[in-house]
VEXVEX-825882 format. One record per residue (C-alpha): residue in three letters; x, y, z. Coordinates in Angstrom, 3 decimals, always signed. Layout:
BEGIN
@rest = Ala, X = X, Y = Y, Z = Z;
...
REM end
This chain:
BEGIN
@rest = Unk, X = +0.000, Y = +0.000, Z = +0.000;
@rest = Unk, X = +1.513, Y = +2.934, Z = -0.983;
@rest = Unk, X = -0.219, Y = +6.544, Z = +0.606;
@rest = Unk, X = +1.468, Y = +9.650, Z = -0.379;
@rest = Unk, X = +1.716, Y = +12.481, Z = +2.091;
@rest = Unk, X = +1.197, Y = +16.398, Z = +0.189;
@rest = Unk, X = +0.286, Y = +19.767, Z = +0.602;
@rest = Unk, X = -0.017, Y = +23.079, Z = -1.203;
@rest = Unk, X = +3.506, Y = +24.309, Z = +0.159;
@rest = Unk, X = +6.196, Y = +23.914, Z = +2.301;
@rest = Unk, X = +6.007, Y = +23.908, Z = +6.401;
@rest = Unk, X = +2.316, Y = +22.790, Z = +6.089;
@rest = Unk, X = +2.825, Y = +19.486, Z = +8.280;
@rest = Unk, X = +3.786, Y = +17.401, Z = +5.122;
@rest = Unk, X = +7.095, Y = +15.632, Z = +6.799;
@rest = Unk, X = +5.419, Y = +15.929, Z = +10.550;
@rest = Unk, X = +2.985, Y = +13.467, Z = +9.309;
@rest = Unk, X = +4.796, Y = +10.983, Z = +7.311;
@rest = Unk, X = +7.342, Y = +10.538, Z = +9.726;
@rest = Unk, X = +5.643, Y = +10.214, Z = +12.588;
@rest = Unk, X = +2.792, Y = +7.750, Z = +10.485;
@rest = Unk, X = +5.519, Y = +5.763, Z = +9.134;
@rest = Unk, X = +7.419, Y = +5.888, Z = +12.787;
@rest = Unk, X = +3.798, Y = +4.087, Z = +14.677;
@rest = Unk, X = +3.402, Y = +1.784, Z = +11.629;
@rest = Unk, X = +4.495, Y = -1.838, Z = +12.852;
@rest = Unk, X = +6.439, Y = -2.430, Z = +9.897;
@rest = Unk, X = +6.566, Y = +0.906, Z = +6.811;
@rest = Unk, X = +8.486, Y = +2.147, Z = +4.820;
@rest = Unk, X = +8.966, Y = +6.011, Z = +4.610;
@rest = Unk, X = +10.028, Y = +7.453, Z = +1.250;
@rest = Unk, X = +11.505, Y = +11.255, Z = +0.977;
@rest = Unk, X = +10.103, Y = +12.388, Z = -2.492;
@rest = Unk, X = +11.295, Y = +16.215, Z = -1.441;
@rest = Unk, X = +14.469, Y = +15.502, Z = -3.223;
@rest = Unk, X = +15.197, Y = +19.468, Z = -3.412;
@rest = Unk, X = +15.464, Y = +19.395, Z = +0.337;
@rest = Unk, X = +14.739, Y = +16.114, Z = +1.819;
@rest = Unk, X = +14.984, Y = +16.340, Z = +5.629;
@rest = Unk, X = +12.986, Y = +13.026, Z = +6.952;
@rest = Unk, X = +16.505, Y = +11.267, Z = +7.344;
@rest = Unk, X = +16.908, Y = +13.935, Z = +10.346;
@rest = Unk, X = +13.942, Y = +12.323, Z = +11.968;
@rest = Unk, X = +14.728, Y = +8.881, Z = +11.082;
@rest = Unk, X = +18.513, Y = +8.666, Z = +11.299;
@rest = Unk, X = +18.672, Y = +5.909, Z = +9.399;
@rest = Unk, X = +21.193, Y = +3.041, Z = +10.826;
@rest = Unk, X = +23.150, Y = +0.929, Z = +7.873;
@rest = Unk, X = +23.259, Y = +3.755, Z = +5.393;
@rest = Unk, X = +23.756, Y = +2.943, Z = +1.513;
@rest = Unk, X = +24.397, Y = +5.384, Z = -1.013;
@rest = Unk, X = +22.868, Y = +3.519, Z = -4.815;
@rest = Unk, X = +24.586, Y = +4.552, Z = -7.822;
@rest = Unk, X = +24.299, Y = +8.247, Z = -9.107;
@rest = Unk, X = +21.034, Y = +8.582, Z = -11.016;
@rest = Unk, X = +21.856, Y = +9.796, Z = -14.394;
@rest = Unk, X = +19.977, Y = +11.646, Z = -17.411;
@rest = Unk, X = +21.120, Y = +11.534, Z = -20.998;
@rest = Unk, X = +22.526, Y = +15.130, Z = -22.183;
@rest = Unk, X = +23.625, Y = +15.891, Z = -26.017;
@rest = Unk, X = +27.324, Y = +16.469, Z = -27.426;
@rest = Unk, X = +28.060, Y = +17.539, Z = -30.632;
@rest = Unk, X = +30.203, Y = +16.678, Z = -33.131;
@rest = Unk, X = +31.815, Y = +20.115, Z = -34.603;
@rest = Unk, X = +32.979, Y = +18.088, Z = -37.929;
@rest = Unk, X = +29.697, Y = +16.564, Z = -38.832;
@rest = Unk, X = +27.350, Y = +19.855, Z = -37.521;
@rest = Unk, X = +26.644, Y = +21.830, Z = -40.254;
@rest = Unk, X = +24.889, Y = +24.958, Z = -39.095;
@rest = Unk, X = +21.499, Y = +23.778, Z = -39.898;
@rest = Unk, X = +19.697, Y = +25.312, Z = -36.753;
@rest = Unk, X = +17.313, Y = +22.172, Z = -36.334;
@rest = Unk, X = +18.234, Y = +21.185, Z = -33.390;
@rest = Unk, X = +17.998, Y = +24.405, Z = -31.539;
@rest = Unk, X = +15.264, Y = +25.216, Z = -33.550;
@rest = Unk, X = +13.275, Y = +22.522, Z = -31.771;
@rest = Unk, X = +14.343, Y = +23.145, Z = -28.682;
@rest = Unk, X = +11.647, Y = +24.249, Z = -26.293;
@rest = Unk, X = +13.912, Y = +24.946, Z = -23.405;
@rest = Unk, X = +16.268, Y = +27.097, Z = -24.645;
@rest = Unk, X = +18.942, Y = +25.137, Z = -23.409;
@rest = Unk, X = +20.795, Y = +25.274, Z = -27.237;
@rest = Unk, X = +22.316, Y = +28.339, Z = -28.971;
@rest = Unk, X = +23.698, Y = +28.560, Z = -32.327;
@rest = Unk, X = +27.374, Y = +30.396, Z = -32.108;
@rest = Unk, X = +29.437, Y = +30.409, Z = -35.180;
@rest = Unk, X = +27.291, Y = +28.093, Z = -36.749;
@rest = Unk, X = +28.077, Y = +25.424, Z = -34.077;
@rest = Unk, X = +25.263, Y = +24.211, Z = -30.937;
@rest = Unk, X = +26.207, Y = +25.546, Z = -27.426;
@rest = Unk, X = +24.513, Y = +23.668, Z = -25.070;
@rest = Unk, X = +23.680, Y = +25.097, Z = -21.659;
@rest = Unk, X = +23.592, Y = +21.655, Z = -19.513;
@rest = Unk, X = +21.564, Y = +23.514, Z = -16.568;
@rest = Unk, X = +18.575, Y = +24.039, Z = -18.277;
@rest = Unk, X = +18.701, Y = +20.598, Z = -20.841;
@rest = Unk, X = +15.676, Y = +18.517, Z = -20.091;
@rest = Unk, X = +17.073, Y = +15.468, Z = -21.757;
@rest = Unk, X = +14.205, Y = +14.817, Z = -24.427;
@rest = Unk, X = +16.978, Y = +13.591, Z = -26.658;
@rest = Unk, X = +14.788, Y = +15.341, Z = -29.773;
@rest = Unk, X = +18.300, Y = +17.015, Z = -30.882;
@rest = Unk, X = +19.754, Y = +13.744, Z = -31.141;
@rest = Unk, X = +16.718, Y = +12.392, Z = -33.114;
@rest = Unk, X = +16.132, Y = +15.001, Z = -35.397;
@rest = Unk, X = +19.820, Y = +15.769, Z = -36.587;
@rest = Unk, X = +19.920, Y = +15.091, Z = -40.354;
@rest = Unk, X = +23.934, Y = +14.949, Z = -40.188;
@rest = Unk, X = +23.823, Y = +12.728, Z = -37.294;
@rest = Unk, X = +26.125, Y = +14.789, Z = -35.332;
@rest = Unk, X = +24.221, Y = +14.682, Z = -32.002;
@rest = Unk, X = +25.337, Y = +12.082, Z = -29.451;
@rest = Unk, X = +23.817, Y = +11.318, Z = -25.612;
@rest = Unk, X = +25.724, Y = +10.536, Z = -22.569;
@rest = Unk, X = +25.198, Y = +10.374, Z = -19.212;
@rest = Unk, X = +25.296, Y = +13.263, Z = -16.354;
@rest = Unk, X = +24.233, Y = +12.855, Z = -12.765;
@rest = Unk, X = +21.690, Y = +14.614, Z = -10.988;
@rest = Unk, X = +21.502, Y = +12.748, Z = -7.896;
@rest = Unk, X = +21.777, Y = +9.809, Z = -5.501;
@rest = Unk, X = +19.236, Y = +7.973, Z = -3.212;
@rest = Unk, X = +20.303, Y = +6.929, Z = -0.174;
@rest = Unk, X = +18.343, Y = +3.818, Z = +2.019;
@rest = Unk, X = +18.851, Y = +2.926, Z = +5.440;
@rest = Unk, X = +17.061, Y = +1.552, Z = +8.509;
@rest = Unk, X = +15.488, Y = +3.022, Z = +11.628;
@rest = Unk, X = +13.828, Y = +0.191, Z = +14.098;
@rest = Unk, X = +11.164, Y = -1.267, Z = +11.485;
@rest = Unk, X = +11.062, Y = +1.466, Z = +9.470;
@rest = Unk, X = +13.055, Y = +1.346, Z = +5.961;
@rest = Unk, X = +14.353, Y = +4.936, Z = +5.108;
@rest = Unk, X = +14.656, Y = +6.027, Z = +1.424;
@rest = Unk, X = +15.909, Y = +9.256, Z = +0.528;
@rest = Unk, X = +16.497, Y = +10.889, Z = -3.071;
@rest = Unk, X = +19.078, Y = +13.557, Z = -2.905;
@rest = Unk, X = +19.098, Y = +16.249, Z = -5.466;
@rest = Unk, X = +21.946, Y = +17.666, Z = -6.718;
@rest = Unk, X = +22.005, Y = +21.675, Z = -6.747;
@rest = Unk, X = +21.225, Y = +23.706, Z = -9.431;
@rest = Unk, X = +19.608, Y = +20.197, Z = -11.531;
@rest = Unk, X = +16.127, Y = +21.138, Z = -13.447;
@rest = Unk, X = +14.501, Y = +18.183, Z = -12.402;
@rest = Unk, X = +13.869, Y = +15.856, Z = -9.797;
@rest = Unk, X = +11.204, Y = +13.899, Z = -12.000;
@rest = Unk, X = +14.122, Y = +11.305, Z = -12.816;
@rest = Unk, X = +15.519, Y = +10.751, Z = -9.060;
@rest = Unk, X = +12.044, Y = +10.469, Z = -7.950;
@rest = Unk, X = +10.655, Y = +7.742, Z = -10.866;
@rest = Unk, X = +13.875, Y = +5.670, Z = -9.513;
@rest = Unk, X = +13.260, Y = +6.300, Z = -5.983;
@rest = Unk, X = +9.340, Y = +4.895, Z = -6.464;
@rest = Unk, X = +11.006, Y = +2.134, Z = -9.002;
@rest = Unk, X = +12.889, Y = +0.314, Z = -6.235;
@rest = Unk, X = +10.070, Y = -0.043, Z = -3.708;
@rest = Unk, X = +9.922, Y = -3.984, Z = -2.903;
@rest = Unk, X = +6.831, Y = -5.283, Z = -3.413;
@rest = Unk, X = +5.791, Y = -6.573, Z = +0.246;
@rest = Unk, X = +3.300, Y = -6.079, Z = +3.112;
@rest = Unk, X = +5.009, Y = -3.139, Z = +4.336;
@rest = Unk, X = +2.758, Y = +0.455, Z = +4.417;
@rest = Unk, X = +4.180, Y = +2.508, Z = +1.785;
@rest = Unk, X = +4.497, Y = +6.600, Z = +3.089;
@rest = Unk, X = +5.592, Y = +9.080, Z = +0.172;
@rest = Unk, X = +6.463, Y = +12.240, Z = +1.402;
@rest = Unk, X = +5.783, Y = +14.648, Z = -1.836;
@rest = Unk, X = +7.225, Y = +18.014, Z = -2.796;
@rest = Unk, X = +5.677, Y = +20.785, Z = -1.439;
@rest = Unk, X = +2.432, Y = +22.109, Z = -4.432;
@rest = Unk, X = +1.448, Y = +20.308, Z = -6.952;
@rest = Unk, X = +4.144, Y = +21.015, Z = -10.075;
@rest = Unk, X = +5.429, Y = +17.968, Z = -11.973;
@rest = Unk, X = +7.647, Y = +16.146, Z = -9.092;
@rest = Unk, X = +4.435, Y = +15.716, Z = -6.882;
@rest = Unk, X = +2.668, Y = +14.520, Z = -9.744;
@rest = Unk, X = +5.433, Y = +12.126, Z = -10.177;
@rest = Unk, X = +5.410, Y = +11.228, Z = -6.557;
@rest = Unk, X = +1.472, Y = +10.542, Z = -6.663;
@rest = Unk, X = +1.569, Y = +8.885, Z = -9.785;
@rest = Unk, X = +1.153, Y = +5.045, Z = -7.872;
@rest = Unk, X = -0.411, Y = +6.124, Z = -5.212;
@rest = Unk, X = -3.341, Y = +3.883, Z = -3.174;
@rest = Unk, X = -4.585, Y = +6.817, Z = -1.410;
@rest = Unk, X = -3.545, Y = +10.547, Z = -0.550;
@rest = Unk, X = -3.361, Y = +12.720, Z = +2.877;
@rest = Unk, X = -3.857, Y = +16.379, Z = +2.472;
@rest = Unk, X = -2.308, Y = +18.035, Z = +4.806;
@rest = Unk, X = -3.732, Y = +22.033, Z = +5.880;
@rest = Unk, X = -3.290, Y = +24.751, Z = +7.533;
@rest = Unk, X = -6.250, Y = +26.504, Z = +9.607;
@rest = Unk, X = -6.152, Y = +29.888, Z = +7.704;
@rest = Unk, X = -7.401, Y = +31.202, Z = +4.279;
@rest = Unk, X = -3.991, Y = +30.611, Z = +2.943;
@rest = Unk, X = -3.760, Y = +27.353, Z = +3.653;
@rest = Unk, X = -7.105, Y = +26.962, Z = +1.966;
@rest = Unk, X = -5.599, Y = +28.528, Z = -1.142;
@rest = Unk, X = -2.626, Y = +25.739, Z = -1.003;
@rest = Unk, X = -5.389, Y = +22.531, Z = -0.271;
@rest = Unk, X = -7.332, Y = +23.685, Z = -2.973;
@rest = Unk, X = -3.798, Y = +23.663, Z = -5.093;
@rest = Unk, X = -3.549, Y = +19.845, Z = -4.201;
@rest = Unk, X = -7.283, Y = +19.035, Z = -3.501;
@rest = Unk, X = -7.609, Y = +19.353, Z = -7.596;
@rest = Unk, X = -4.610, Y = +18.110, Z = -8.408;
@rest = Unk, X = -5.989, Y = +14.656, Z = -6.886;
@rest = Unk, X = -9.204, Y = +14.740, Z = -8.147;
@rest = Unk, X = -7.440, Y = +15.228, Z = -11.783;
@rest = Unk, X = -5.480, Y = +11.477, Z = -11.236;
@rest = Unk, X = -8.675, Y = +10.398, Z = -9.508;
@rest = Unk, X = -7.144, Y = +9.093, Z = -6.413;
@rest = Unk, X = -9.052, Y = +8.629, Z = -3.248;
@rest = Unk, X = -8.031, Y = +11.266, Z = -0.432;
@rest = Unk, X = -8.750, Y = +12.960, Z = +2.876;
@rest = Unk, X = -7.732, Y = +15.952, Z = +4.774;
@rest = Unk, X = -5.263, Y = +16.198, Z = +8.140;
@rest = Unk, X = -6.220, Y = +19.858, Z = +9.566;
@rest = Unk, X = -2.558, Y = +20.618, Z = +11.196;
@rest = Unk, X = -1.852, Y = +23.059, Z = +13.753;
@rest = Unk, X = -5.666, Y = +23.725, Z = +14.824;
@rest = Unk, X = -6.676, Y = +26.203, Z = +17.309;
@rest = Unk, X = -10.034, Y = +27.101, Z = +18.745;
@rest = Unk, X = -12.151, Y = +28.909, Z = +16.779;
@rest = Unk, X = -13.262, Y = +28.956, Z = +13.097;
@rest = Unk, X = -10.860, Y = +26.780, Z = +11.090;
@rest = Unk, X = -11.258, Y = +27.721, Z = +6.844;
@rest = Unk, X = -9.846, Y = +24.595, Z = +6.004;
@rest = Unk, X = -12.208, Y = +22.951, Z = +7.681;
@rest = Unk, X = -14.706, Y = +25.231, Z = +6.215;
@rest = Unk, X = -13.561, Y = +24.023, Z = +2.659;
@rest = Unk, X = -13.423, Y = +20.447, Z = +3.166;
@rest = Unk, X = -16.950, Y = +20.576, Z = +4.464;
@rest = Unk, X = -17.860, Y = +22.671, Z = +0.978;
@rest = Unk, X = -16.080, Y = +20.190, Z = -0.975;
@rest = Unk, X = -16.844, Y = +17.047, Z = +0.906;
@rest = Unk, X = -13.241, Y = +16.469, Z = +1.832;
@rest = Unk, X = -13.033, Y = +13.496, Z = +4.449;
@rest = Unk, X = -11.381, Y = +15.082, Z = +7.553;
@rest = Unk, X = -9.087, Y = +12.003, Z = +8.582;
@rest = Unk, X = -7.842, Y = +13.639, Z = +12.143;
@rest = Unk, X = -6.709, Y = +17.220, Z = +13.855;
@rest = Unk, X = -3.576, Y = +18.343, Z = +15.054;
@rest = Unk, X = -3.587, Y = +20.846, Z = +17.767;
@rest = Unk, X = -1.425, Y = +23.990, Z = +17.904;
@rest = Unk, X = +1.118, Y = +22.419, Z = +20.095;
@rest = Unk, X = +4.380, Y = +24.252, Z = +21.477;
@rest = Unk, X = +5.821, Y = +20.804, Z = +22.877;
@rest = Unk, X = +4.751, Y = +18.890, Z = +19.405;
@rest = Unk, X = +6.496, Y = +21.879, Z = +17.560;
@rest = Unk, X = +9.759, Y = +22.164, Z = +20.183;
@rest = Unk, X = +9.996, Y = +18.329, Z = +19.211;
@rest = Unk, X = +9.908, Y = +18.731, Z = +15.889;
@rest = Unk, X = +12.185, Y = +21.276, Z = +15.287;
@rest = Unk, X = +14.667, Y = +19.689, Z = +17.065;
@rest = Unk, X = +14.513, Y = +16.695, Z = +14.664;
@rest = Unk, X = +12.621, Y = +14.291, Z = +17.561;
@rest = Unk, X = +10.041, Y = +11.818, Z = +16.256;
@rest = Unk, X = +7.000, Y = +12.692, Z = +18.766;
@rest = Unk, X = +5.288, Y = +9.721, Z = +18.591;
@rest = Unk, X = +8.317, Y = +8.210, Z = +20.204;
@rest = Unk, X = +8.738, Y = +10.658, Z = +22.592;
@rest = Unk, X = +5.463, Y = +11.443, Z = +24.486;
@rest = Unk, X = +2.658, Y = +9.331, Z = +24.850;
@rest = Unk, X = -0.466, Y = +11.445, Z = +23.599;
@rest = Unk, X = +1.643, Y = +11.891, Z = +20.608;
@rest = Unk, X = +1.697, Y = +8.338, Z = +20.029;
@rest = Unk, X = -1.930, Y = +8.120, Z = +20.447;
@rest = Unk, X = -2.961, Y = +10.398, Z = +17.951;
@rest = Unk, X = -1.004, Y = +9.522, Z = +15.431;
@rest = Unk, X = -2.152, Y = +5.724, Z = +15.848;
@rest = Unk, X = -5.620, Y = +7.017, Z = +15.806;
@rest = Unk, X = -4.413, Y = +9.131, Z = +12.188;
@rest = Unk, X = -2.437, Y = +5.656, Z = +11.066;
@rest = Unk, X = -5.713, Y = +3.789, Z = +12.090;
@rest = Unk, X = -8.338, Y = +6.371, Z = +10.537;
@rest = Unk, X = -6.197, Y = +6.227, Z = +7.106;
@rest = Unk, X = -6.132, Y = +2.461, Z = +6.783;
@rest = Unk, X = -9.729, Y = +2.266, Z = +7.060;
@rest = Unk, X = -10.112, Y = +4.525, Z = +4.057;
@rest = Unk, X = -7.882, Y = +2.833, Z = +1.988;
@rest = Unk, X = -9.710, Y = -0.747, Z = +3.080;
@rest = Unk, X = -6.359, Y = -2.057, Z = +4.672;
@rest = Unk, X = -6.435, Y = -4.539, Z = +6.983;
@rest = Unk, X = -3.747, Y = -3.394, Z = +9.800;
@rest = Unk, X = -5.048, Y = -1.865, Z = +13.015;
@rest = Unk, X = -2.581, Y = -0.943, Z = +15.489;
@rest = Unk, X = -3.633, Y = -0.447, Z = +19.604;
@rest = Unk, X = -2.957, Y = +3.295, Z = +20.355;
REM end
């Protein structure tokens, strides 16, 4: 079962929910899809660490004796990421998005691929949980390729599957949703925060996968992401209250539900709540 973990932008709750869902699961796996900034291998501290092989995209060089000025290739290229100088391709590697249509399309056949990393994933273990991280390297367009390799090496097992996305809903959280069983949304109590679940609550509804809501950081008093998920008939799956212990925890890279108690609970009660939804069998005593 694979449940991915998203929200309209960063600092929502996205990683406070995965990791701690993930860290009450008997036996999960917890996958770091944020591969700009990936920071749930703070929480976990993964024991055993591997590094995989550098993942790779394919990136065009030209042959200067065979190129004969034609302008095709840069002609067709949408990103801008080839010039024409002296009659001759410059590519700018930075902004190449590795279609390979320069390659194709060359006439003179002067266009060749080879590789260029743009990452790693990492994987490593924390009590039952198995930790896999995709680690983007700066200044890379792309983290569509690290992530498809990421989701690629998931064993197929019993183990509860919990994708933590990329903050909004651009092509890397599509990515990370693409396989998904079920979806959390995770908001914020305050118009903006409606703004950003409405971001994500269409994006779902586009890839028609099933979903509910986790209100984070709730205080007393009217609550306009609740508001909206009423409008919209957005399953509320749990609350998180405004807590200055569960946020002192947090930020110092602590796993809560391992460190106090009524943490624990609720996020059994979340874990519990969500596997219902998605029809899973596994229901664990808070």
């Amino acid at each position: 079962m694979k449940i991915a973990v998203l929200s309209g932008k960063g600092g929502t709750g996205k990683t406070l929910v995965s990791v701690n869902l993930a860290a009450v699961a008997e036996s999960s796996r917890y996958i770091d899809c944020d591969v700009e900034e990936p920071n749930g291998h703070l929480f976990f501290k993964p024991q055993e660490l591997q590094t995989h092989n550098e993942v790779t995209v394919m990136i065009p060089s030209f042959d200067a004796d065979k190129c004969n000025g034609c302008r095709i290739c840069t002609d067709f290229c949408k990103f801008n990421a080839l010039a024409l100088v002296n009659d001759k391709p410059l590519l700018f590697p930075q902004i190449c998005h590795s279609c390979g249509g320069c390659s194709l399309l060359c006439p003179e056949k002067a266009v060749t691929l080879h590789p260029k990393p743009i990452g790693v994933i990492q994987e490593g273990v924390y009590r039952q949980v198995h930790v896999l991280t995709g680690i983007q390297n700066p200044g890379e367009p792309s983290g569509v390729p690290i992530i498809q390799r990421l989701l690629s090496i998931i064993p197929a097992d019993n183990r509860i599957n919990f994708i933590d996305c990329p903050p909004g809903s651009a092509c890397v959280v599509i990515e990370s949703i693409r396989d998904a069983d079920y979806c959390i949304l995770v908001a914020e109590p305050t118009l903006f925060g409606v703004h950003n679940l409405s971001m994500v609550h269409q994006l779902v509804r586009v890839f028609n996968k099933p979903f509910g809501a986790i209100l984070n950081k709730n205080l007393d008093g009217e609550n306009p992401a609740e508001y909206y998920c009423m409008e919209q008939r957005i399953p509320v799956l749990g609350r998180i209250p405004f807590n200055i212990e569960l946020g002192r925890l947090n930020s110092d890279g602590q796993i809560a539900a391992h460190e106090k108690p009524e943490f624990h609970k609720l996020f059994t009660q979340l874990l519990n709540r969500v596997v219902q939804e998605v029809g899973h069998e596994t229901i664990i005593n808070p």
